[in-house]
C-alpha positions in Angstrom: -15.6 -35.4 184.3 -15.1 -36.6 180.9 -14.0 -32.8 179.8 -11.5 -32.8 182.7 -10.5 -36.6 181.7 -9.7 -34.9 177.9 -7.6 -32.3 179.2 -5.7 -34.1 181.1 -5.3 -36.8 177.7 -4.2 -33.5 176.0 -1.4 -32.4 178.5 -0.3 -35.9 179.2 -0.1 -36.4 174.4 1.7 -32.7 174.8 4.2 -33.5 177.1 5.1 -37.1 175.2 5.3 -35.3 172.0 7.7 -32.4 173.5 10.1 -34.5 174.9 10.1 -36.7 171.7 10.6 -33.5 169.7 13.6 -32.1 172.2 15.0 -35.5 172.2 15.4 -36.1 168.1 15.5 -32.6 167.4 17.6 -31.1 170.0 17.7 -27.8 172.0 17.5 -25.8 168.5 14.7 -28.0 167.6 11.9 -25.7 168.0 13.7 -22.2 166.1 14.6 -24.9 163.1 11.4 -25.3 163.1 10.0 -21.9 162.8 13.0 -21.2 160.7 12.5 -24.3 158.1 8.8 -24.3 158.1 7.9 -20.5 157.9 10.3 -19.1 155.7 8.9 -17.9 152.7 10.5 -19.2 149.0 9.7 -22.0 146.7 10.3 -25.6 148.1 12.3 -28.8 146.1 9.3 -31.0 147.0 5.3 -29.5 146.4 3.3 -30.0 150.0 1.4 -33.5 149.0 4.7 -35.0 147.5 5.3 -38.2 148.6 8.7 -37.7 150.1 7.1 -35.1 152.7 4.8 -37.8 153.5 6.9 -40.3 154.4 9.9 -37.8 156.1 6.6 -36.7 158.3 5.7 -40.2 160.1 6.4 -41.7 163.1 7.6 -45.0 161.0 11.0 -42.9 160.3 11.8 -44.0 164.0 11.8 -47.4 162.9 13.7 -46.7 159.2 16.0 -44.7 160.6 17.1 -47.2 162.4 16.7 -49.9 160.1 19.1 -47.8 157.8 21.8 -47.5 160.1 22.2 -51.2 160.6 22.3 -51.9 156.9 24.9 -48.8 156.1 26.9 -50.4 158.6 27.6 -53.5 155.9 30.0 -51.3 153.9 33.5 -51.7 155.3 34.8 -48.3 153.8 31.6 -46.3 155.1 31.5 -48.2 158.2 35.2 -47.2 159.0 34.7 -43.1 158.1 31.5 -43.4 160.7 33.6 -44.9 163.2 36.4 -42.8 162.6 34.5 -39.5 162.5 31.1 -38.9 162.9 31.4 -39.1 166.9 28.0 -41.2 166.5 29.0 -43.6 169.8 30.6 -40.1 171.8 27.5 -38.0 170.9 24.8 -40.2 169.3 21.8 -38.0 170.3 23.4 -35.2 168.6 24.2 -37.3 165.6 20.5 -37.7 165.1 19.6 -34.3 165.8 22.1 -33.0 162.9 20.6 -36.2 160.8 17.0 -35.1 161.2 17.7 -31.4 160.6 19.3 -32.1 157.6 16.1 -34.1 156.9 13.7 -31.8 157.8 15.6 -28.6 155.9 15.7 -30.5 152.3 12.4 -32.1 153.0 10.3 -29.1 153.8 12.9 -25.9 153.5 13.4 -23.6 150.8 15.2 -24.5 147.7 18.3 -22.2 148.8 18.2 -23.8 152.4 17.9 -27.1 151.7 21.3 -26.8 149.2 22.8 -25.0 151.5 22.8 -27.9 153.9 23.6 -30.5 151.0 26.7 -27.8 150.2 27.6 -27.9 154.4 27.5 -31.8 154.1 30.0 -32.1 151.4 32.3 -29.8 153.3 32.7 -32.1 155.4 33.0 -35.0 153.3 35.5 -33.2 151.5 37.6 -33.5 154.7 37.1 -37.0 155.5 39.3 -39.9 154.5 41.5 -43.1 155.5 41.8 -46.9 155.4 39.3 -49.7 157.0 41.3 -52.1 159.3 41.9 -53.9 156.5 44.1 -50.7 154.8 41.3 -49.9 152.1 41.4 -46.6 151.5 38.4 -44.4 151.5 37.0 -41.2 150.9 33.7 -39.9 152.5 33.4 -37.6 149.4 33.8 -40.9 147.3 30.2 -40.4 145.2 30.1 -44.9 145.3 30.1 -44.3 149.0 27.7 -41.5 149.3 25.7 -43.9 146.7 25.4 -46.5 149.3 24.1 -44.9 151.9 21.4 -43.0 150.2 20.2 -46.1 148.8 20.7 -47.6 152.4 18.9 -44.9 153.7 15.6 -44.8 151.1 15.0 -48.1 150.8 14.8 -48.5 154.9 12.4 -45.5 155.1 9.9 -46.6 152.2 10.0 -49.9 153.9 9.2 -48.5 157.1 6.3 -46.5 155.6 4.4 -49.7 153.8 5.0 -51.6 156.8 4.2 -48.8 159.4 3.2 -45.4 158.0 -0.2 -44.2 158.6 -0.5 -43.5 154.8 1.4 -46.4 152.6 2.1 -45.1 149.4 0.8 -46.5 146.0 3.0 -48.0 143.7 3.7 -45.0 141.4 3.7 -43.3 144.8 6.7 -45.2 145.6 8.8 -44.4 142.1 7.9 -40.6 143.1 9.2 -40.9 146.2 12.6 -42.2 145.1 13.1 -40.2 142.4 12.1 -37.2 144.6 15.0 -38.0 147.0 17.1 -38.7 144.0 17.1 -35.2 143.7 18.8 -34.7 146.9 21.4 -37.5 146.5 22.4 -35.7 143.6 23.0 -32.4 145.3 25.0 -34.7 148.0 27.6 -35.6 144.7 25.4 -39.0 143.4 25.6 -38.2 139.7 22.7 -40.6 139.0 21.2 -42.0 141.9 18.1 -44.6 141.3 14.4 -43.2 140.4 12.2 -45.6 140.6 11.1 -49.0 142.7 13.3 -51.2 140.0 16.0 -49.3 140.1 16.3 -49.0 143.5 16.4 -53.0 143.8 19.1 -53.0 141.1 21.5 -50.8 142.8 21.2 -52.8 146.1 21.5 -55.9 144.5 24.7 -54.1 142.5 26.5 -53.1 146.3 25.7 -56.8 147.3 29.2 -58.1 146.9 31.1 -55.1 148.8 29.1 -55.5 152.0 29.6 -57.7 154.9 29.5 -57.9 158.9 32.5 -56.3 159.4 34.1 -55.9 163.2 33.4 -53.2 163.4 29.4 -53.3 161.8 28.8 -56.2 164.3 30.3 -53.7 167.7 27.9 -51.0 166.0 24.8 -53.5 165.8 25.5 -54.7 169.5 25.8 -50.7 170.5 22.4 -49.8 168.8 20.4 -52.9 169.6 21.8 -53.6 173.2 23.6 -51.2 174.7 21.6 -48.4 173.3 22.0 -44.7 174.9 18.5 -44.3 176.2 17.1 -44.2 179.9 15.9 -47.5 181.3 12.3 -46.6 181.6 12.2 -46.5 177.6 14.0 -49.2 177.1 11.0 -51.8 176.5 9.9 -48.5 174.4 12.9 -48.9 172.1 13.5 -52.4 172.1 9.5 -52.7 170.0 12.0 -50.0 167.7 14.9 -52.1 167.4 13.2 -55.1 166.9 11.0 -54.0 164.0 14.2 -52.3 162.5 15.8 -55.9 162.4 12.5 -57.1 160.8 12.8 -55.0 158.1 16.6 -55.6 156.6 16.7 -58.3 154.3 17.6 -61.7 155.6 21.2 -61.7 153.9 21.7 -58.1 155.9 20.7 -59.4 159.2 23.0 -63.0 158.5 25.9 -60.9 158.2 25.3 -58.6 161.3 24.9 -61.6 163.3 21.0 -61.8 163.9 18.3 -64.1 164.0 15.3 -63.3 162.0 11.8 -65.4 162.6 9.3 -65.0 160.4 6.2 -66.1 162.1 6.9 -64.1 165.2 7.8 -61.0 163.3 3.9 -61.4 161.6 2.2 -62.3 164.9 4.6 -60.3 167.6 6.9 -58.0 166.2 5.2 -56.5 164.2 2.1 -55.7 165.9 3.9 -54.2 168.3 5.9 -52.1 165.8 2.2 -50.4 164.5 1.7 -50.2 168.1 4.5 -48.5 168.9 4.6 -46.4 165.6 1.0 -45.3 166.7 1.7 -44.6 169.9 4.4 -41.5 168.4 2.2 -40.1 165.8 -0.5 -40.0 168.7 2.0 -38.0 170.7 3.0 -36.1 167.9 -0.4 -34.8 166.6 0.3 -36.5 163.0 -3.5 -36.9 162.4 -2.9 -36.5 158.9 -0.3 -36.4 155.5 2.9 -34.1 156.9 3.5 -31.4 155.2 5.1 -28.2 155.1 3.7 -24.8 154.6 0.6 -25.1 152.3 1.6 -22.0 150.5 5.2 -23.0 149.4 5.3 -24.1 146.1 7.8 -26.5 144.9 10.8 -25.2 142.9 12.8 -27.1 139.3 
């Protein structure tokens, strides 16, 4: 009884982690896969590094997230999103090219993972006009591509203290950032932030360029209300969403037009966030550290 009870556990965590996997990672999910984890050649980032740790938990749902409301507070990076990137067309495949990239410079070989840095800037090369306001703007523009990697590291290493199954130390934390300095700086940063401090500094530096913009405020309502998920996982999402508003910083979420309340983020929110978080490393199998390829070394 209880053996049959455990298979049936098994089958019902397989299923739940497939259709997470197919849903993030797309149709080509599983031969990326094979291809990015199984290829032989020296890594950027050795097997225990920190950034492989935190690109490997479930709590990227939740910074993921997180990051794409707070990149939204740049007007000029805002407007090449909206005028390009097809995110509100085809957000699901949006977020399967986003975590591929991910995945290839995370845990790929050296040669694949600047080969997608080198696709990326092709098409940045190609992307420019004016905000609403007829501010000009290049997607190549390396203060632009700044912004959003900062956006994007300080959401996830927030995610992974609040949510990850492994927080990282303190030193642990400078690794990580100056581990995905290195690929900022093969996505055109010339000197992107390494470390905790100077992480803080450059946010605080992009402080007075950001604000709830038009079109930021149609992008929050479109991922926090009007979200492109089935209605049975809505309540799933919504514990996503609200723990993504949780973590911006209170100046972020006043511009985007949202109410943050600390003592029900401590007693509610967040609890169900862990819960949540839990819930898709369960169905996952992340029982431990991700990691690539225990053989792959890393490569200078």
């Amino acid at each position: 009884m209880i053996t049959t009870m455990a298979r049936g556990l098994d089958a019902v965590r397989a299923r739940a982690g497939d259709l997470l996997f197919a849903r993030v990672a797309g149709p080509e999910g599983p031969r990326n896969r094979e291809r990015i984890h199984t290829t032989p050649g020296p890594r950027w980032f050795a097997p225990d590094s920190p950034v492989r740790r935190v690109h490997g938990d479930s709590s990227m749902f939740i910074g993921g997230l997180s990051a794409l409301l707070l990149q939204s507070l740049h007007p000029q990076a805002m407007a090449a999103v909206a005028a390009h990137s097809g995110f509100r067309g085809d957000p699901w495949g949006r977020l399967q090219r986003t975590s591929t990239f991910l995945a290839t410079t995370t845990y790929g070989t050296a040669r694949s993972a600047q080969a997608a840095c080198d696709r990326v800037n092709a098409v940045h090369a190609r992307i420019s006009g004016r905000t609403s306001r007829g501010v000009p703007y290049r997607a190549s523009d390396p203060h632009l591509v700044q912004w959003v990697h900062v956006a994007e590291v300080d959401s996830f290493l927030r995610a992974h203290q609040q949510f990850g199954a492994h927080p990282l130390t303190r030193d642990e934390c400078d690794t990580y950032i100056a581990e995905t300095a290195r690929i900022a700086r093969a996505l055109g940063v010339p000197d992107p932030p390494e470390s905790v401090r100077a992480l803080a500094e450059c946010m605080v530096g992009y402080r007075g360029e950001l604000r709830g913009t038009p079109e930021a405020l149609e992008t929050t309502r479109y991922l926090l209300f009007r979200p492109p998920v089935p209605l049975p996982a809505l309540p799933f999402y919504a514990a996503l969403a609200s723990n993504a508003v949780a973590l911006l910083p209170h100046w972020a979420a006043t511009e985007l037009g949202l109410t943050r309340f600390d003592p029900a983020e401590r007693w509610l929110v967040r609890p169900v966030g862990r819960a949540a978080t839990g819930l898709i490393r369960w169905a996952m199998g992340q029982t431990r550290p991700a990691g690539g390829p225990a053989e792959a070394p890393s490569a200078d």
